[in-house]
N, C-alpha and C positions, 0 to 999 in steps of 0.2 A: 371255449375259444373267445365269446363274445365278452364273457365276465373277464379275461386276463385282457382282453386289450381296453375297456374299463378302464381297470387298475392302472396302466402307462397314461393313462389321458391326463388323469386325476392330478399325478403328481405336476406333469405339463403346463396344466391347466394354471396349477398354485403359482410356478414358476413365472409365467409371464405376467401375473398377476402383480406379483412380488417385482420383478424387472420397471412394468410399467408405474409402479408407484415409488419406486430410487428415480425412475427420471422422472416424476413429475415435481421431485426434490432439488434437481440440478438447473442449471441454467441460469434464467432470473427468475423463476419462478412467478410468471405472467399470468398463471390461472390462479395463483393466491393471492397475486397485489389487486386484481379486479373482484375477487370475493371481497376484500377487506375494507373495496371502497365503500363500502355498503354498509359498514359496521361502524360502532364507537367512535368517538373524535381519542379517545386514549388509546382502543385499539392500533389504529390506523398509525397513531405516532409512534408507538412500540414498533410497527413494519420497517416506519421510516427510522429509526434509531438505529436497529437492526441489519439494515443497506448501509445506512453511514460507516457501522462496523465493518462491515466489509469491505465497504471502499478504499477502507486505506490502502488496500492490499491489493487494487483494479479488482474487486467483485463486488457483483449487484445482487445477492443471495440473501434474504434475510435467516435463512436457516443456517449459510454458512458465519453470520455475523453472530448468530446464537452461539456456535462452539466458539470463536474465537474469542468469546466475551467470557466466556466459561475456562478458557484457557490462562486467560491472561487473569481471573481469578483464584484458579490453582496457582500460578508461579506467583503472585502479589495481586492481595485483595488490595491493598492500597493503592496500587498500580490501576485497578482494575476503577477502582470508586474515582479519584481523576480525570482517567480517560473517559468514564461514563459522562462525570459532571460537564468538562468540557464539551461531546457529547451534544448535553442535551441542551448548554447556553447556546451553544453556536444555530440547532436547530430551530431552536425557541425566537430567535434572533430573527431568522433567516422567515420565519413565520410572521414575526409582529412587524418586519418593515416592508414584507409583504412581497418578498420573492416568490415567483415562478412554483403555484403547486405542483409542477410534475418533476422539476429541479426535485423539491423540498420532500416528493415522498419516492425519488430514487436515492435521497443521502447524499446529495451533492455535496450540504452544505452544510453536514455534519461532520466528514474523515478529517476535512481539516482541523476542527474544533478538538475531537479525541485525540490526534496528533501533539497538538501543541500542549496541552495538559497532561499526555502522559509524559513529555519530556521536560515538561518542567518540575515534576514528581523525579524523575531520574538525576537532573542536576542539582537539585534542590541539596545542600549539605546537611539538613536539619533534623534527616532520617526519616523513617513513615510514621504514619498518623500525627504530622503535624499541620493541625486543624487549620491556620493559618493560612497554607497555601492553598486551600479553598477559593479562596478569592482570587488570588491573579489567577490559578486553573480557569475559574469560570469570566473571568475577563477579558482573558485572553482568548477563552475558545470564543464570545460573541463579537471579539475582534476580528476574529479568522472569517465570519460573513460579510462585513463593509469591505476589508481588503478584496476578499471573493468580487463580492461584486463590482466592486470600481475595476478591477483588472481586466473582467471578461469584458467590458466594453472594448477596452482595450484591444486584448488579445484576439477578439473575436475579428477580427480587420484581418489576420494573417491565420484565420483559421485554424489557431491553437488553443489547447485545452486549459484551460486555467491550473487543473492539478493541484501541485502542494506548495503551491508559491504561497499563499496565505499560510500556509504553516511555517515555512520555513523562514518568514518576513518576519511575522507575529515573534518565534521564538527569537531570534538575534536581537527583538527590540525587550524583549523581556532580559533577557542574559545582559544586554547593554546596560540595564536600567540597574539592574541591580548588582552582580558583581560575585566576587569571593569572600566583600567583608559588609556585606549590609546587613543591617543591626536585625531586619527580621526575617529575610529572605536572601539568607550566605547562599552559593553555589557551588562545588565542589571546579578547583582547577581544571581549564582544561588543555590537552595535552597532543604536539600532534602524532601522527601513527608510526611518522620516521622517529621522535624520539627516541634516543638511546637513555632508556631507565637503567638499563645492567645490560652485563654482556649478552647480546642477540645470539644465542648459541646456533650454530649452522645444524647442530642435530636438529630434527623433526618427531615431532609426535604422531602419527598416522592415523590413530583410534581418532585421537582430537581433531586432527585437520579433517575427517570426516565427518567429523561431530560439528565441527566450524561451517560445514557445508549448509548443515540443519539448523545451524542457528542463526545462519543469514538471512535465513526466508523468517524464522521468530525473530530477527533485529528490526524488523520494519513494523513492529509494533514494539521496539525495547521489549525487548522479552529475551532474557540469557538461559531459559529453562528449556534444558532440550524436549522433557516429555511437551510443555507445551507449545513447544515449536513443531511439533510431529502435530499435533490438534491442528492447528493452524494451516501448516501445509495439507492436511488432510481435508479441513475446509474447501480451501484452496480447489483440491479435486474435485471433492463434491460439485462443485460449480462449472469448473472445466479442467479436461486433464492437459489440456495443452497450457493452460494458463501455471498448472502445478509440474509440469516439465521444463518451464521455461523458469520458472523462479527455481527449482533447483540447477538447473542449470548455470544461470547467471550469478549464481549464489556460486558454487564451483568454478565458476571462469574467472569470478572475482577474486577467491583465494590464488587462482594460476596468477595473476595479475598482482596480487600483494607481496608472492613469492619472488616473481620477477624485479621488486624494488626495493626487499629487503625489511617490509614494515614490520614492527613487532610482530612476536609471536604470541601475544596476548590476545592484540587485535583477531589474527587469523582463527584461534580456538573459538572465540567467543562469536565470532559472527559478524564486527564492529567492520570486517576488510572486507564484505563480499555483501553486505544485502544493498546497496547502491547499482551494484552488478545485477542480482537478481530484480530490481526495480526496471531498469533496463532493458533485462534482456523481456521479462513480461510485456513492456508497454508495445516495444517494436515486433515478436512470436508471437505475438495472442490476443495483442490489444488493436491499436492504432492501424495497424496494417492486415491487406490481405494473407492467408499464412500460403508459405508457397516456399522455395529451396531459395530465392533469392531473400526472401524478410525472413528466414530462418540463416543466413547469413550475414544479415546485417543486424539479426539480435544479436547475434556473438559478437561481432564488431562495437555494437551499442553497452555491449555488459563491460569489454573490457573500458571500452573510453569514459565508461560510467563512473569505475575501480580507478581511473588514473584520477580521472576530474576529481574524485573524490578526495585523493592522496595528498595530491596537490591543494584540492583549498582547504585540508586539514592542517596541512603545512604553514599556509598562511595565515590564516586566522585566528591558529592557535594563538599567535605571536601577541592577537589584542585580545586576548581570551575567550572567543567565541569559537565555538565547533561547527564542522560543516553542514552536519548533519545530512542531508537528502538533497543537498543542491546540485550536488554531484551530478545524478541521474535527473535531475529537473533540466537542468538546461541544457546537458546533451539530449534528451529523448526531441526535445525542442529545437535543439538544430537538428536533427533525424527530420523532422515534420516539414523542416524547412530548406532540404535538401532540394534542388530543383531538377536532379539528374533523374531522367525516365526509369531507371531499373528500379527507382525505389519510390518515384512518386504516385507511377502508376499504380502500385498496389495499395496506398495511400488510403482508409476510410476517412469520410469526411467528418469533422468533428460535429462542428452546428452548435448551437444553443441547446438543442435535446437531445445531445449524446450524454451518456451515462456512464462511468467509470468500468463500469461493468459491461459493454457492449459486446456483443457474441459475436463473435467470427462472421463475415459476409462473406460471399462467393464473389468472384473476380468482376463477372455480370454486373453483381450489385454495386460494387468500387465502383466502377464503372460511369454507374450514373450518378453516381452522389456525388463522385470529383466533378461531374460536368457542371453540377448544378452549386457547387462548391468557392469560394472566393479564388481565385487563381494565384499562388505564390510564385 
């Protein structure tokens, strides 16, 4: 009797073993960035490189930034070496003029930099491996830190997160500068989502519009590759499942919302109508706010105005040849922040100088005291 209850412990035993070291995977992983202080000055910078990766996406993970770097080198190693480069100028940058180490090894001031290099690899008309665009990639991403920085002076007076304004500033002056017909650095037209290419056929594809679902959460890294838009969201989990509920989510609300205005069905399959939405619905479900039935409503509310705002300055901007890229969900999550009405402030986390793209969920308590202690909007 003694040796068969044994036997059940054992397996037990393995089990929580096994449990306890998947969570010590998830989260921000706060017992490996304090191990690492300790180590290497090259070690420590791979940590930081590694968060940067993941911040594009609101995660502070470096294990999640490892698959989604491995991801976006299955769909384009080109893609991948890019967003690396930019990357690593923006962090290097953000080092030598001597930004905030705890900014510098949560990857503050890195997503920007890989942003802007991977989308200049995207627009770029010259195809991949063309060695050339090396240089604005990494120009641009040690651009995306002086922008970073001058802004949060700024911004920090109404207690907003600086985010991807450096990215999305950086890239429209790059696309400005250069064009459709520059002799070494062509860009590929761009187009907006209401254009009518050919007939909008009112049939639907359903396999794809779900597929389109999945590739919203992989379009915030440009990334059209379903399997490595499954890595990414899968990331994503790793890190937190309400963060990977709400990007599929607002990725899905986004497609209802591109549905409702009739945008290509191009757009829809590939992912280009709905990862604004999931941007969205992540910062207000899982980020920025306490999570609660009221900010799980006003993520949905945040994804669809994310998906309009988006439509809309794809519309316009098209017209002087710049795409909207992410400003969609940049400046609405930013009026969200800046909402004054109690159902949505109260649940409000405070931003601060030492908030991390990545910040985990607080309890109501904790809001709490942070809005007290918080700049007043």
């Amino acid at each position: 009797m003694f040796k068969t209850k044994n036997l059940y412990e054992k397996p037990k035993g393995l089990k929580q073993h096994l449990i306890q070291k998947l969570l010590y995977c998830t989260g921000e992983m706060e017992h490996f960035h304090t191990y690492m202080q300790d180590q290497a000055f090259l070690l420590q910078l791979m940590e930081w490189l590694l968060r940067g990766v993941s911040g594009v996406i609101m995660v502070n993970n470096p294990l999640s930034g490892a698959l989604i770097l491995i991801a976006l080198s299955i769909s384009s190693p080109w893609q991948a070496l890019l967003g690396s480069l930019g990357l690593l100028s923006s962090t290097v940058m953000a080092i030598f003029i001597g930004q905030e180490h705890a900014e510098v090894s949560r990857g503050e001031h890195g997503y920007n930099g890989m942003l802007v290099a991977l989308l200049i690899g995207v627009f770029s008309n010259s195809g991949d491996w063309y060695w050339w665009l090396l240089l604005p990639a990494c120009l641009a991403g040690g651009t995306t830190t002086f922008v970073h920085s001058g802004l949060a002076a700024v911004l920090d007076r109404w207690d907003l997160p600086v985010s991807v304004f450096p990215f999305n500033t950086v890239l429209l002056w790059y696309l400005a500068c250069t064009g459709i017909g520059h002799t070494y650095y062509p860009n590929h037209p761009v187009l907006p989502q209401g254009a009518t290419l050919s007939i909008n056929s009112t049939q639907l594809d359903i396999p794809q519009l779900v597929q389109g679902a999945v590739l919203g959460v992989g379009q915030i890294y440009a990334c059209d590759d379903l399997g490595s838009s499954l890595v990414i969201l899968a990331a994503v989990l790793l890190y937190s499942p309400v963060q990977a509920f709400h990007a599929m989510l607002g990725s899905s609300l986004g497609l209802l919302a591109g549905l409702s205005v009739a945008v290509q069905q191009e757009a829809l399959y590939t992912g280009l109508a709905s990862f604004n939405g999931a941007l969205g619905c992540m910062a207000v479900g899982g980020l920025l706010f306490t999570l609660s039935w009221r900010t799980h409503v006003f993520s949905i509310i945040c994804a669809f105005l994310s998906s309009y705002a988006d439509f809309a300055l794809s519309n316009v901007l098209a017209n002087v040849g710049l795409p909207a890229s992410s400003w969609g969900s940049t400046l609405i999550i930013s009026l969200m922040l800046l909402v004054s009405g109690q159902s949505l402030s109260t649940y409000r986390i405070a931003i601060g100088r030492d908030s991390s793209p990545g910040s985990l969920l607080h309890t109501p308590s904790q809001c709490a005291v942070a809005n007290t202690d918080s700049t007043s909007v």
